[in-house]
C-alpha positions in Angstrom: -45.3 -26.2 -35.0 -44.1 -29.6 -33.5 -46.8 -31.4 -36.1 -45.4 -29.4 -38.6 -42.2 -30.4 -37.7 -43.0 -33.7 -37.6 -44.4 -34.1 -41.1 -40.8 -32.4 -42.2 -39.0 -35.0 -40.4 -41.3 -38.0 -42.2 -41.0 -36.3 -45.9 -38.3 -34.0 -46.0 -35.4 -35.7 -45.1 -34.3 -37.0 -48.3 -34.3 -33.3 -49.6 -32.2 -32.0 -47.2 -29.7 -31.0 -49.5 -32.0 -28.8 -51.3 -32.4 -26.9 -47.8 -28.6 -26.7 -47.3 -28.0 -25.2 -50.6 -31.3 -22.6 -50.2 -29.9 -21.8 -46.7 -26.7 -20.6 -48.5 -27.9 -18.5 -51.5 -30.4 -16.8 -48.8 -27.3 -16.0 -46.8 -25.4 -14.8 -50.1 -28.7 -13.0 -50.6 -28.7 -11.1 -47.6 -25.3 -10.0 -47.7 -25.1 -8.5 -51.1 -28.6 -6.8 -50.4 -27.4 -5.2 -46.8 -24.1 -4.3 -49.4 -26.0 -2.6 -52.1 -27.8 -1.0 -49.6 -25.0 0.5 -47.6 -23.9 2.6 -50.7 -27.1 5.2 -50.2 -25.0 6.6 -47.5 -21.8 7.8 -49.7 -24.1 8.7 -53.0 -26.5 10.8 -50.8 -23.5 12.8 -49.3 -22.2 13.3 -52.6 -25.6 14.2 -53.9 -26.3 16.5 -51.1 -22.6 17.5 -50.2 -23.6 17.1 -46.8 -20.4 16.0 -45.1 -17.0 17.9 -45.5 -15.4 15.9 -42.8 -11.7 14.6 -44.0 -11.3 11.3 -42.7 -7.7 9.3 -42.2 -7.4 5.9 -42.6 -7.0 3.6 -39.3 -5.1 0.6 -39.3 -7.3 -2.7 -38.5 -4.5 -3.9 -35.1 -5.7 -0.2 -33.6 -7.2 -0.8 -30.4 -8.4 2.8 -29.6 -11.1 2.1 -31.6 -14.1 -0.7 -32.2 -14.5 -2.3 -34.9 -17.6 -0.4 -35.9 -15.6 3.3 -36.0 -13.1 1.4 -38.1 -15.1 -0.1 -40.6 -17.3 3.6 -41.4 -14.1 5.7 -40.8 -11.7 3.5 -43.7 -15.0 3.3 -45.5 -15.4 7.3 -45.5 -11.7 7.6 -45.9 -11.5 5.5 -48.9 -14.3 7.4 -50.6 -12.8 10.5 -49.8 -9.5 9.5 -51.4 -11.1 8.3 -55.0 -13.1 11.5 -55.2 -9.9 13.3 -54.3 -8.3 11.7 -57.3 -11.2 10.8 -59.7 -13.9 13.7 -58.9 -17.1 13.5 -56.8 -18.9 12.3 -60.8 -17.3 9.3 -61.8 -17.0 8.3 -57.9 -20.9 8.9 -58.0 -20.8 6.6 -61.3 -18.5 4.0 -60.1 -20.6 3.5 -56.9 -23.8 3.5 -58.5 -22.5 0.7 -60.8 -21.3 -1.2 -57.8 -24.5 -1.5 -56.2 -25.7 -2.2 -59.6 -23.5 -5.4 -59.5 -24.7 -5.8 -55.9 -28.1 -5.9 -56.7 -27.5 -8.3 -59.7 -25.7 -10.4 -57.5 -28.5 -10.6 -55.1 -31.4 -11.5 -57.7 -29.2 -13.7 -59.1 -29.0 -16.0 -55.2 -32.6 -15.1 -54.4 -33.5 -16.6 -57.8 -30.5 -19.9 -57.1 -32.8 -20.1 -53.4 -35.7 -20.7 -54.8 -34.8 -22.6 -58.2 -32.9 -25.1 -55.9 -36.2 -25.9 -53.4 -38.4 -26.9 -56.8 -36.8 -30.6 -56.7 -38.3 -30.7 -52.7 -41.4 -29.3 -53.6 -42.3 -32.0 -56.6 -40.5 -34.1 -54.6 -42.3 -33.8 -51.7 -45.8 -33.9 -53.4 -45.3 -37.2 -55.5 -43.6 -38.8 -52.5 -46.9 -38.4 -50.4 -48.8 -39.4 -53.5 -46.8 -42.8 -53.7 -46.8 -43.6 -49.7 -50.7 -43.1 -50.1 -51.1 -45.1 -52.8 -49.0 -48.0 -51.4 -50.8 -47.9 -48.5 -54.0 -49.0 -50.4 -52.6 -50.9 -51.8 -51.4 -52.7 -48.7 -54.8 -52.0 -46.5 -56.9 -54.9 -46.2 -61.0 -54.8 -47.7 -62.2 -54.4 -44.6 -60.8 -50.9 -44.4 -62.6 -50.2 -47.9 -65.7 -51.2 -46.8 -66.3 -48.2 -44.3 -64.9 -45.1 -46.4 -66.0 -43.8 -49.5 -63.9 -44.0 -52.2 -64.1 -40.2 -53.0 -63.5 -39.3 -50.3 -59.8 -41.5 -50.7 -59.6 -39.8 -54.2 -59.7 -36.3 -52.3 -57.4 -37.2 -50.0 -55.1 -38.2 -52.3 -55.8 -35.2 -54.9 -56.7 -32.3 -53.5 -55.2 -32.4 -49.8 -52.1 -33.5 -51.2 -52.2 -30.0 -53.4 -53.1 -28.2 -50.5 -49.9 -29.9 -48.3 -48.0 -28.8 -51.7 -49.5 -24.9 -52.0 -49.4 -24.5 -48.0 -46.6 -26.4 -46.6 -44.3 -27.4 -49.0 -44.6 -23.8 -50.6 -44.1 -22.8 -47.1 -40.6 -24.3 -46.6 -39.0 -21.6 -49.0 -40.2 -19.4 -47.1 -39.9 -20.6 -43.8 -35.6 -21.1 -44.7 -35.2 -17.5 -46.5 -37.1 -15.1 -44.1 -35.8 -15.7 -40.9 -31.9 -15.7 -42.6 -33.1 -11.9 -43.9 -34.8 -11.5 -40.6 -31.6 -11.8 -38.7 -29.3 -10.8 -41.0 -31.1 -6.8 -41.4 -31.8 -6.5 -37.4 -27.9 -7.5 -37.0 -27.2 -4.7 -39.4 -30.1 -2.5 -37.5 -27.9 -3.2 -34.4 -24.8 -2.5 -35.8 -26.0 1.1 -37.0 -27.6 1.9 -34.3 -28.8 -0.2 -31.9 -30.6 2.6 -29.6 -32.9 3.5 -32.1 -33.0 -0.3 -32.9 -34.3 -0.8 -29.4 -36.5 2.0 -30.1 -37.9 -0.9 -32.6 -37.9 -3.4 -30.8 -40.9 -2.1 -28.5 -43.6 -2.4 -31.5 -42.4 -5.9 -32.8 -44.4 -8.0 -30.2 -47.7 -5.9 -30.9 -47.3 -7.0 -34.8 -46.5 -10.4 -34.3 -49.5 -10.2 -31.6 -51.9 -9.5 -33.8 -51.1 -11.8 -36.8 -51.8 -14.4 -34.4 -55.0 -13.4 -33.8 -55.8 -12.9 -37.4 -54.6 -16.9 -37.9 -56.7 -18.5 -35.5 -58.9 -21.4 -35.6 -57.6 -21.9 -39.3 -56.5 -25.0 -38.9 -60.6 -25.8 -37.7 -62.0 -23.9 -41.3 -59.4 -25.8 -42.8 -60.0 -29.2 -41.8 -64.2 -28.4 -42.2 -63.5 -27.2 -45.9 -61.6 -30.5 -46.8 -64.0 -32.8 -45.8 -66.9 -30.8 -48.2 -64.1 -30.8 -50.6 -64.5 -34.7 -50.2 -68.5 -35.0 -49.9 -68.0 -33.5 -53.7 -65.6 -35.5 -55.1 -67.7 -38.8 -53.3 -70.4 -37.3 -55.0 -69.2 -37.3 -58.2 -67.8 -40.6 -57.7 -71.2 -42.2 -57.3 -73.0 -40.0 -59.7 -70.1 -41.3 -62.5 -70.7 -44.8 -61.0 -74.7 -44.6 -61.4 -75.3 -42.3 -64.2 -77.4 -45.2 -66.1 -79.9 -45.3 -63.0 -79.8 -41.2 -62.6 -81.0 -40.6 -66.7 -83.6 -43.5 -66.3 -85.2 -42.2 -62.8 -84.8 -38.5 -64.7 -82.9 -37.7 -61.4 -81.0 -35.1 -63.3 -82.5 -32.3 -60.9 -82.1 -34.3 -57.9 -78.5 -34.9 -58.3 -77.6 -31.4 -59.5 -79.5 -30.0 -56.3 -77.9 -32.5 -53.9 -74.6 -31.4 -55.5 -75.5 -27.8 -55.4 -76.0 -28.0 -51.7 -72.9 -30.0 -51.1 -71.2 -27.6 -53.0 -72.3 -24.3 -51.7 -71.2 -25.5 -48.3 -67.6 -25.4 -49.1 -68.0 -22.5 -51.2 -69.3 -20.8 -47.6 -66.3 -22.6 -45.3 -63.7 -22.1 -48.1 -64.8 -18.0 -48.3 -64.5 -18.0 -44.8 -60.5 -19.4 -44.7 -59.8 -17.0 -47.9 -60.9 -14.2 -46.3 -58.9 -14.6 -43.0 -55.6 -15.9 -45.3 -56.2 -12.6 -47.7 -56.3 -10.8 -44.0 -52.9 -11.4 -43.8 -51.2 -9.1 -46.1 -53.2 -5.8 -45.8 -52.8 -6.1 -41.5 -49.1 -6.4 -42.1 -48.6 -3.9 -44.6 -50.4 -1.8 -42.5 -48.7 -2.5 -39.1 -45.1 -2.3 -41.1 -46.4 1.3 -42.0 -47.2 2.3 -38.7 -44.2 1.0 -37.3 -42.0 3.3 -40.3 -43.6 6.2 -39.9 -43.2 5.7 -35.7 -39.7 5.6 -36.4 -39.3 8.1 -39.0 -40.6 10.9 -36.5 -38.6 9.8 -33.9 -35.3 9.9 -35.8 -36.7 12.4 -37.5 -37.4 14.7 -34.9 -33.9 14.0 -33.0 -31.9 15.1 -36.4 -33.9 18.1 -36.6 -33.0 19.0 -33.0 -29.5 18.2 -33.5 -30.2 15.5 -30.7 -29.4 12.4 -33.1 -26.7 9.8 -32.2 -26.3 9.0 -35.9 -26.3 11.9 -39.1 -29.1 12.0 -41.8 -27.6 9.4 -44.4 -27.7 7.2 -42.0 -30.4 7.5 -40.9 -31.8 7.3 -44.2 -30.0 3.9 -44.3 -31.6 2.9 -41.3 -34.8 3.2 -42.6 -34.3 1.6 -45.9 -33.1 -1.2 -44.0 -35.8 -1.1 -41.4 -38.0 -1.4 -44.8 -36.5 -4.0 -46.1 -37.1 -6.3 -42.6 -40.8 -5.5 -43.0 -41.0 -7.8 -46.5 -39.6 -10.9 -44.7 -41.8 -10.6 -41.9 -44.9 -10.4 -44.2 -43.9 -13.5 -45.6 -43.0 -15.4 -42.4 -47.1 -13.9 -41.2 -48.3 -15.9 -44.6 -46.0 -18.9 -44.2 -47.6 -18.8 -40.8 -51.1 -19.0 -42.2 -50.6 -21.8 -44.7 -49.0 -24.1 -42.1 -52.0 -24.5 -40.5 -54.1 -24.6 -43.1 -52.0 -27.5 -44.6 -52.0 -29.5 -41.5 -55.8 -29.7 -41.6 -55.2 -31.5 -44.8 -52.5 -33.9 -43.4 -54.3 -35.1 -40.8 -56.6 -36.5 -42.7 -54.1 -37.8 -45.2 -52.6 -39.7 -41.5 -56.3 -40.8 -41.4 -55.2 -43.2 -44.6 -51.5 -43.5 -43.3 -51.6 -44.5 -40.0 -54.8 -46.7 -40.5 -53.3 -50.0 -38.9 -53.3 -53.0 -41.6 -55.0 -55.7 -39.3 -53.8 -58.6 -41.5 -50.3 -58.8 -40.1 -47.8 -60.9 -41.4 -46.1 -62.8 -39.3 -41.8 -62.1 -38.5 -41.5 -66.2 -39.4 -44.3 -67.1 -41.6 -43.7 -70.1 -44.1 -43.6 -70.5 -47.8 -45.9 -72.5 -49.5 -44.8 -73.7 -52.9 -47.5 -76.2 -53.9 -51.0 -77.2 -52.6 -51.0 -80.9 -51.7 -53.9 -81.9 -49.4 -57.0 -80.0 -48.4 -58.6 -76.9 -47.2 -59.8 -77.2 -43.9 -62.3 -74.4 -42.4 -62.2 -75.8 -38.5 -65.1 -73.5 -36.7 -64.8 -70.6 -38.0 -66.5 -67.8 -36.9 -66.4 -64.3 -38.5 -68.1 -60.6 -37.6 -67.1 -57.4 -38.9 -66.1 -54.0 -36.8 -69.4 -53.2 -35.9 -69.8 -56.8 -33.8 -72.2 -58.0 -36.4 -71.8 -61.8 -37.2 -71.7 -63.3 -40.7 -70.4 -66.7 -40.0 -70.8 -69.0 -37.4 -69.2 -72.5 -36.3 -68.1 -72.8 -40.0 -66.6 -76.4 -40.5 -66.3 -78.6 -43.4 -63.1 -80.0 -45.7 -62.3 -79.3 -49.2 -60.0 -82.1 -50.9 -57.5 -81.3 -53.5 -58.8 -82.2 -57.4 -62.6 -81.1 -55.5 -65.2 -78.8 -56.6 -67.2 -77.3 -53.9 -70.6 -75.2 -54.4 -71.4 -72.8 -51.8 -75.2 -71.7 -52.1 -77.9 -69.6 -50.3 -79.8 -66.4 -49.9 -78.0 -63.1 -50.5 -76.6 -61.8 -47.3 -76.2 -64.9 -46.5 -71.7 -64.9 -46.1 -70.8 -67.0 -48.7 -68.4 -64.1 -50.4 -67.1 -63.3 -47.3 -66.4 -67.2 -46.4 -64.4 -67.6 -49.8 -62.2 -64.2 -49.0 -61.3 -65.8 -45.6 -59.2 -68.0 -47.2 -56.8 -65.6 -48.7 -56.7 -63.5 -46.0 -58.9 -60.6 -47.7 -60.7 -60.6 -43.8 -58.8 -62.8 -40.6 -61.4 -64.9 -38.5 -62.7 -64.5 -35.2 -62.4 -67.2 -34.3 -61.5 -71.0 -35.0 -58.8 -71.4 -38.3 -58.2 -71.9 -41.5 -55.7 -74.4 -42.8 -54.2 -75.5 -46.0 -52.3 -78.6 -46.5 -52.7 -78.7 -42.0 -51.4 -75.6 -42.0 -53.1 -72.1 -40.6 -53.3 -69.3 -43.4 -52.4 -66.8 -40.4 -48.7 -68.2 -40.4 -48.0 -68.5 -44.2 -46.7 -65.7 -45.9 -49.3 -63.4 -47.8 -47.9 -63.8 -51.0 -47.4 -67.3 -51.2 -50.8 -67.6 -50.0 -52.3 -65.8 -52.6 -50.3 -67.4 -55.4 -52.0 -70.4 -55.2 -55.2 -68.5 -55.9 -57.3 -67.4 -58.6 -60.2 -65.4 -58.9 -63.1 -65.2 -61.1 -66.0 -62.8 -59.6 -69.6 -61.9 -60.6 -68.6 -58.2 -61.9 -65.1 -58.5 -63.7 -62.7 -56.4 -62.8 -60.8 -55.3 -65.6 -58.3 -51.9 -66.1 -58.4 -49.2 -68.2 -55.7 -51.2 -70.7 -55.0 -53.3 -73.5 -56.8 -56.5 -74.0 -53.3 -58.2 -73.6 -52.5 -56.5 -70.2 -55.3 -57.4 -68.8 -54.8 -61.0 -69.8 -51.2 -61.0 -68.3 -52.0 -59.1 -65.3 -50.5 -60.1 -62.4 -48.2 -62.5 -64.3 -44.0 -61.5 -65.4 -43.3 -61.1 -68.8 -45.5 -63.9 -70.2 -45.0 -64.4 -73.8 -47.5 -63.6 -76.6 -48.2 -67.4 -77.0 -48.8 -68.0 -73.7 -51.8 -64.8 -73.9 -53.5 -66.4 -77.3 -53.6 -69.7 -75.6 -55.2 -68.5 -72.6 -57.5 -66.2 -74.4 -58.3 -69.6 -76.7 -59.2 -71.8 -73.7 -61.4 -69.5 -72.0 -63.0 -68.7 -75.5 -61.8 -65.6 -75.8 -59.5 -65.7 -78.9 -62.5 -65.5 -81.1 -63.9 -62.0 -80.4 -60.1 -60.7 -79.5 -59.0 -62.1 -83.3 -62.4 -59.8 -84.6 -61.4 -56.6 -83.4 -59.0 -53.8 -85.6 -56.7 -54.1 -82.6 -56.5 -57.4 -81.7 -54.8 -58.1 -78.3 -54.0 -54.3 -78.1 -57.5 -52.7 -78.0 -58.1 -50.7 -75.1 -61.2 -51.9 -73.2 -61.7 -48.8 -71.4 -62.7 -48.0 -67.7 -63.8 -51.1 -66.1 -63.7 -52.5 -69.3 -66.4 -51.0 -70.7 -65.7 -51.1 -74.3 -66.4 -55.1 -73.9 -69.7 -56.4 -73.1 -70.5 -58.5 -70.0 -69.8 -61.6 -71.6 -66.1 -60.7 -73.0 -65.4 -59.2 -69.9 -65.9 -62.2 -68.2 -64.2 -64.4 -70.3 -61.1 -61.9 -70.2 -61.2 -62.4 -66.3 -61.0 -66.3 -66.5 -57.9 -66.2 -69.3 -56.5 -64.1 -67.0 -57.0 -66.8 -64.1 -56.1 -69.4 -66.9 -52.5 -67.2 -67.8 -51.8 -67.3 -63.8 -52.4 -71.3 -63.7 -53.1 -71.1 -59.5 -53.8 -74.6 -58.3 -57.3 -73.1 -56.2 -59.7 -71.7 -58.0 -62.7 -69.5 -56.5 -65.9 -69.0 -58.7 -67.6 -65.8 -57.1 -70.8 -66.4 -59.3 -69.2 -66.2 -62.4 -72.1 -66.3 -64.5 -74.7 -65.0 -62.3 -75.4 -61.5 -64.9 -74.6 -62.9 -67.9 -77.6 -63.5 -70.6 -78.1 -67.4 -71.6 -75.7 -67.4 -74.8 -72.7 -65.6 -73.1 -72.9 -67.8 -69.8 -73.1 -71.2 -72.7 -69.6 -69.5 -73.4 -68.1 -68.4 -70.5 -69.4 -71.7 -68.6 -67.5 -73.7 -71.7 -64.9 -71.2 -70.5 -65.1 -72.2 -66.7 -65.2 -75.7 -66.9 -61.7 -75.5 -69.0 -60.3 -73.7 -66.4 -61.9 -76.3 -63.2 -60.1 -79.0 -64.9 -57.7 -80.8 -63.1 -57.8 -78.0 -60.1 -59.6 -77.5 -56.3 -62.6 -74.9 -57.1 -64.7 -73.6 -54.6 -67.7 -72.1 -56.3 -70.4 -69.8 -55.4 -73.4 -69.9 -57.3 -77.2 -68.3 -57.4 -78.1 -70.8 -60.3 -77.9 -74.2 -59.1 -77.9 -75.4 -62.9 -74.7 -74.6 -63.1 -73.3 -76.7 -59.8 -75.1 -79.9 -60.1 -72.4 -81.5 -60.7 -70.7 -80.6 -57.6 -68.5 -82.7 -55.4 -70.2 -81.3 -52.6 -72.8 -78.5 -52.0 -72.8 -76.3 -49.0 -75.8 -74.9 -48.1 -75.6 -71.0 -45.8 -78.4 -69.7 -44.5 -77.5 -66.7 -42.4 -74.2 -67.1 -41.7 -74.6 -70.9 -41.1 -74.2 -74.5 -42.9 -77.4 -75.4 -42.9 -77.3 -78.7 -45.3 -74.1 -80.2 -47.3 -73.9 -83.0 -49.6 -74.9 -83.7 -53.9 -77.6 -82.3 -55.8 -79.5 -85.3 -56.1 -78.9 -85.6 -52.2 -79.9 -82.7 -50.8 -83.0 -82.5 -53.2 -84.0 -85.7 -51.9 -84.2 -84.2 -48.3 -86.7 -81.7 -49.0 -85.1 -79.1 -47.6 -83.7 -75.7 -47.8 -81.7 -76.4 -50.8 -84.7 -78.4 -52.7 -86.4 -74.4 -51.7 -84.2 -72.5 -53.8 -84.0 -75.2 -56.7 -87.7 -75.4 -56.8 -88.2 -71.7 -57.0 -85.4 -71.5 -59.5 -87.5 -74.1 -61.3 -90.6 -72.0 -61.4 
């Protein structure tokens, strides 16, 4: 309950005047129902003509007399008085029309209770959504790099929808039920609280056992959830790879790998059904018992003239007796979805309170312009698991410079380049622009000066034209062609039915590998960033597209700082300065022509390049 609680505190609070008006139709509710129900006394003794008792009226200041005797006696009397004048039919008319209007009255606020909780429950749901999301959003890589990204999806999908089903679905609930719940054992009391006593004994025992039923729950739960993401990872990487699964004729392999996958949760997700679906039948049957207890008890006094109330009361009793069972039902199933919806928010708080470790610091600068240098001062860098990808990292990059960074794969020249806009912090030593560390400017400064151009574009499921003007405000159509024209773009753009509006799918995918790629650098050409980084750019593209996208790239190094890594030295001969990596270290640095005069490392990978 106190994690429950909790997550009410975190989400709810904004909606708390959905809860205020909820808690005041539920009242209205419960009042007209315990009204409507009070006129079964008066129409059975009219009915039945079992009461020939003449009653006088008692004035409200008496003090010879409770409250209680007062309000049953006046009630009686006034009955009394309109059959007197009216006859016992019409009064048998009129009152049956009243609880008519009672009844109306109380669908009418059961229906206003629920209908003003819907703006909490969508509310609720999409606020969850949008605290997820922008918590990706603000995670660094490194976080990335050690879950699956179905599994993220399911968090975000389907525990969400089972917060929404189980606790937000809950919360109705959890306001209307106890407000009946008190409301129809006051009235219990008030008629008669002897036999309400009588009650009282077999409540504990019920609520006992419901709590059995609901155990471990919250375990199932949390088991069920994390098959429900194995699956959607699944399908993740079966969407990503279905090229490689046709050409391996892995069809059979993956459908068996997903069968298995999928019959486990079908097992765990059986299992929490069937103890939820538990929940009705044990309390239907328990309120049943508990009736029937009562019913021969009060039964039996009446029939031995032994009763402290008469038989329409009685009846009355039980009818509202009846009526207490419903609430308590719901309260038992309001009890098993709470649980069940925690399982999934703890592992929504898996992505929430996952702590960003690229802090930003209360009195970081800005940094409006890149002046000087790049400085990597021994830098050192290993990732959670204590494994090392750089070491003792130290060289200078000048301002108007391009820098090469080559090796073997593996070797950390991507993850040397993402230091610098603080996709990853360093272990150890710093990183300074202009003489300044990267740790104590402020993130988005920092990364303005940037631009990227990776191996495997990245583009979004959007027009040509947003893509282009991604990450830039309101640029102008002009300023879009003549990006698109310098990174030779325009050309195939101009050719398509579209134009700048065509849709290049997921991934881009309607655009082959040498469009996308030239997309990605107009992009970087639109955003104008004074750094440039090259994460082999034109490592997968086939020898015409790379003429085109290197024409592309060499428009774009003009006149700025690049720091490119390449596989094919061809492209990075004419270097300012080539940094050699070999497993984490600099190994050699200097031109082409020098470094293949040394013999070394680097002449290795150009000869074999050669060959």
């Amino acid at each position: 309950m106190k994690q429950f609680l909790s997550m009410l505190r975190r989400y709810a609070r904004p909606y708390a005047k959905y809860a205020g008006g909820s808690v005041v139709m539920n009242v209205l509710s419960a009042v007209f129902n315990i009204f409507s129900f009070t006129l079964v006394i008066p129409l059975l003794q009219i009915l039945f003509k079992i009461n020939d008792k003449v009653y006088t009226f008692i004035p409200w200041d008496s003090v010879e007399f409770g409250f209680k005797e007062k309000v049953i006696n006046n009630a009686y009397w006034w009955v009394g008085n309109f059959m007197e004048v009216h006859g016992a039919l019409f009064t048998l008319i009129m009152l049956s029309g009243f609880m008519v209007l009672m009844t109306l009255l109380k669908t009418t606020c059961y229906f206003g209770s629920t209908a003003v909780m819907v703006p909490m429950r969508t509310g609720l749901a999409k606020d969850m959504r949008m605290q997820i999301y922008n918590k990706i959003l603000d995670l660094p890589l490194g976080f990335f790099s050690q879950e699956r990204k179905g599994d993220i999806i399911a968090r975000m999908s389907g525990d969400v929808s089972e917060l929404d089903s189980s606790i937000t679905g809950s919360i109705d609930m959890l306001i209307k039920n106890p407000i009946l719940i008190i409301f129809y054992v006051g009235t219990l009391f008030f008629i008669s609280w002897k036999l309400t006593l009588f009650v009282m004994i077999f409540a504990p025992i019920m609520i006992w056992l419901m709590g059995v039923i609901g155990r471990n729950l919250k375990k199932r739960s949390t088991e069920a959830q994390a098959l429900w993401s194995d699956t959607m990872s699944q399908v993740e990487e079966t969407l990503g790879g279905l090229r490689v699964v046709k050409a391996f004729l892995a069809e059979k392999k993956m459908s068996a790998r997903f069968d298995k996958v999928t019959g486990a949760m079908k097992r765990k997700n059986t299992r929490v059904a069937t103890r939820q679906a538990l929940a009705h039948p044990v309390s239907e049957f328990l309120g049943t018992v508990m009736i029937c207890i009562v019913l021969c008890f009060g039964g039996s006094l009446i029939i031995m003239d032994k009763s402290f109330i008469d038989a329409p009361t009685f009846i009355f009793f039980m009818v509202i007796l009846y009526s207490v069972i419903q609430p308590i039902k719901d309260l038992s199933k309001a009890a098993y979805n709470i649980p069940k919806g925690l399982a999934s928010m703890e592992r929504i708080d898996k992505i929430l309170q996952a702590v960003n470790t690229i802090e930003e610091k209360p009195d970081a600068k800005d940094i409006k312009e890149f002046k000087d240098s790049i400085r990597f001062e021994h830098v050192s860098f290993s990732y959670e698991d204590g494994r090392e990808i750089l070491h003792d990292i130290d060289f200078e990059i000048k301002k108007g410079q391009t820098i090469a960074i080559v090796g073997a794969s593996g070797g950390g020249k991507s993850t040397l380049v993402d230091l610098i806009p603080r996709f990853y912090d360093v272990n150890e030593g710093r990183i300074t622009i202009d003489g300044v560390d990267v740790r104590d400017l402020k993130l988005a400064s920092l990364r303005s000066l940037m631009g990227n151009v990776n191996q495997d574009p990245i583009l979004f499921n959007d027009s040509i034209r947003a893509n282009i003007a991604f990450g830039v405000e309101n640029p102008t159509d002009e300023q879009v062609s003549e990006a698109a024209r310098i990174a030779n773009a325009a050309e195939f753009i101009d050719a398509k039915e579209e134009g700048y509006d065509t849709n290049v799918g997921d991934r881009g995918v309607k655009l082959s590998g040498g469009q996308r790629q030239r997309v990605s650098i107009a992009r970087a050409i639109l955003k104008n960033p004074p750094i440039l980084i090259l994460d082999e750019a034109t490592a997968s593209l086939d020898t015409e597209s790379e003429r085109a996208v290197q024409d592309a790239l060499d428009k774009l190094m003009s006149n700025r700082t690049t720091i490119a890594i390449a596989h094919r030295l061809s492209t990075i001969k004419d270097a300012d300065e080539i940094i050699v990596i070999d497993s984490g270290r600099i190994v050699e640095r200097g031109k082409h022509d020098e470094l293949i005069a040394k013999g070394g490392y680097y002449r290795k990978l150009h000869d074999m390049q050669a060959l």
